[in-house]
C-alpha positions in Angstrom: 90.6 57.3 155.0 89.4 60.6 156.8 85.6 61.0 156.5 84.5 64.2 154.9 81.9 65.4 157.6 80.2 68.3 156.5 77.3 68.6 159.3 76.2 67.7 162.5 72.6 66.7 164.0 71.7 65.9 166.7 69.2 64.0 168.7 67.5 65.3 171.9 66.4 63.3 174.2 63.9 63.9 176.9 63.5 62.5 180.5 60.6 60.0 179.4 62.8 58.4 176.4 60.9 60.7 173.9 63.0 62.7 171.2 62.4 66.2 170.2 62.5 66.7 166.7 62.6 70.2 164.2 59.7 70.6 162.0 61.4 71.8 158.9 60.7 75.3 157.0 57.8 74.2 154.2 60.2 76.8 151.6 63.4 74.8 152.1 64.8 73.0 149.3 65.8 69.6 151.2 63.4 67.9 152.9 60.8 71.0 153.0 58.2 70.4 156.0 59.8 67.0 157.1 60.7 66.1 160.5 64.5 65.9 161.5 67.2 66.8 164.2 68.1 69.9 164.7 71.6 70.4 163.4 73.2 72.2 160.4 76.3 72.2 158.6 79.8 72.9 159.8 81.6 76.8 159.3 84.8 76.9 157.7 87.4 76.0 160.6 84.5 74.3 163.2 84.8 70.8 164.5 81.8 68.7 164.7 81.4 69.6 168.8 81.9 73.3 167.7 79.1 72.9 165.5 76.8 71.3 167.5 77.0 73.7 170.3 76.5 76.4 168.2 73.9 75.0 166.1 71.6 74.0 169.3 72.2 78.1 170.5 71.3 79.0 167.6 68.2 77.2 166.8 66.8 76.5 170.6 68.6 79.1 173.0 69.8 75.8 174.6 73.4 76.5 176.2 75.5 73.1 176.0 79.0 71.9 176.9 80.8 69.5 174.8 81.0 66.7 177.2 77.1 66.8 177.4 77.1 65.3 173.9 77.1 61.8 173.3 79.0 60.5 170.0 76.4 58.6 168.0 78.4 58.0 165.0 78.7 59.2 161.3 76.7 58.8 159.0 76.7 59.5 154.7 74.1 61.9 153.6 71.6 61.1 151.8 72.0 64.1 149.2 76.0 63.9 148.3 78.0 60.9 148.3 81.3 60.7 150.2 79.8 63.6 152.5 78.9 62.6 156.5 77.2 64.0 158.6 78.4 63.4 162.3 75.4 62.5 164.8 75.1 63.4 168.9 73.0 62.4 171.1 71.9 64.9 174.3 69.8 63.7 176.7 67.0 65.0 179.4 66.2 67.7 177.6 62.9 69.6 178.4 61.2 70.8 175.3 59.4 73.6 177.7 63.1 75.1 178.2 63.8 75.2 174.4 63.0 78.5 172.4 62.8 77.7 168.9 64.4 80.0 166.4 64.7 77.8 163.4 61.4 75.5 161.9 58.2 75.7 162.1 58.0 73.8 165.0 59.1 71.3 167.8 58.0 67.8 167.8 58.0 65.1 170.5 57.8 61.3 169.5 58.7 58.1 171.1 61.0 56.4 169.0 58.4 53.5 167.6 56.4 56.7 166.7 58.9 58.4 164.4 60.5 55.4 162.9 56.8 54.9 161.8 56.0 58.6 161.0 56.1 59.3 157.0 56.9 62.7 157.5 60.5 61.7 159.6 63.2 61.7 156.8 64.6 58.3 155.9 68.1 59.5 157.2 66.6 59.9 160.8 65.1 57.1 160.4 68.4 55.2 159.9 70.4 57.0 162.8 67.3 56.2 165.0 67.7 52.4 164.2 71.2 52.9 164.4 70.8 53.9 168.4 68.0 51.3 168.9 70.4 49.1 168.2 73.5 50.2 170.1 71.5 50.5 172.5 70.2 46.8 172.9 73.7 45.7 172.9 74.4 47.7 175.9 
């Protein structure tokens, strides 16, 4: 059966193994002031790639090509059932090269950092443990 993915996010990662994270809006109604990927949800007639390249131009002025994105899998939301949300990985990216245009702000933690950071939503915690994992098997 054909997953119903509704959004994308997607992890950054930076040349020291860091990630670089949005700090949500504090007037959003999910997950107000949290810390998450940057990422969105899909347009009417846009792929999951589509999406992610726009989203990250959007949000970050950051320029991207589809093969620069690294499948991480896909993943049920934590707000509606039998919706997914598919996640990408990008790596050595330079927060100084990013302009943000969507949250209150960028922010840089090591993984042990936001897997232990209360303010990190549960679902990035999961796709963060997710990739730890994968990531020990390779």
């Amino acid at each position: 059966m054909k997953k119903n993915i509704v959004g994308i996010g997607v992890l950054l990662e930076t040349p020291t193994e860091t990630f670089l994270f949005q700090e949500r809006d504090k007037n959003l109604k999910r997950n107000p002031g949290r810390i998450a990927p940057f990422g969105g949800g899909m347009d009417l007639n846009e792929g999951p790639l589509q999406c992610a390249i726009r989203e990250l131009s959007e949000e970050l002025e950051l320029e991207i090509q589809k093969e620069d994105l690294l499948e991480i899998g896909v993943f049920e939301s934590h707000y509606t059932k039998q919706t997914f949300i598919q996640i990408y990985l990008l790596k050595n990216i330079v927060s100084d090269n990013l302009t943000l245009h969507e949250g209150e702000s960028i922010v840089e933690l090591s993984l042990e950092d936001a897997l232990q950071n209360e303010l990190v939503t549960d679902f990035t915690k999961e796709v963060l443990k997710s990739l730890a994992s994968r990531e020990k098997r390779n």
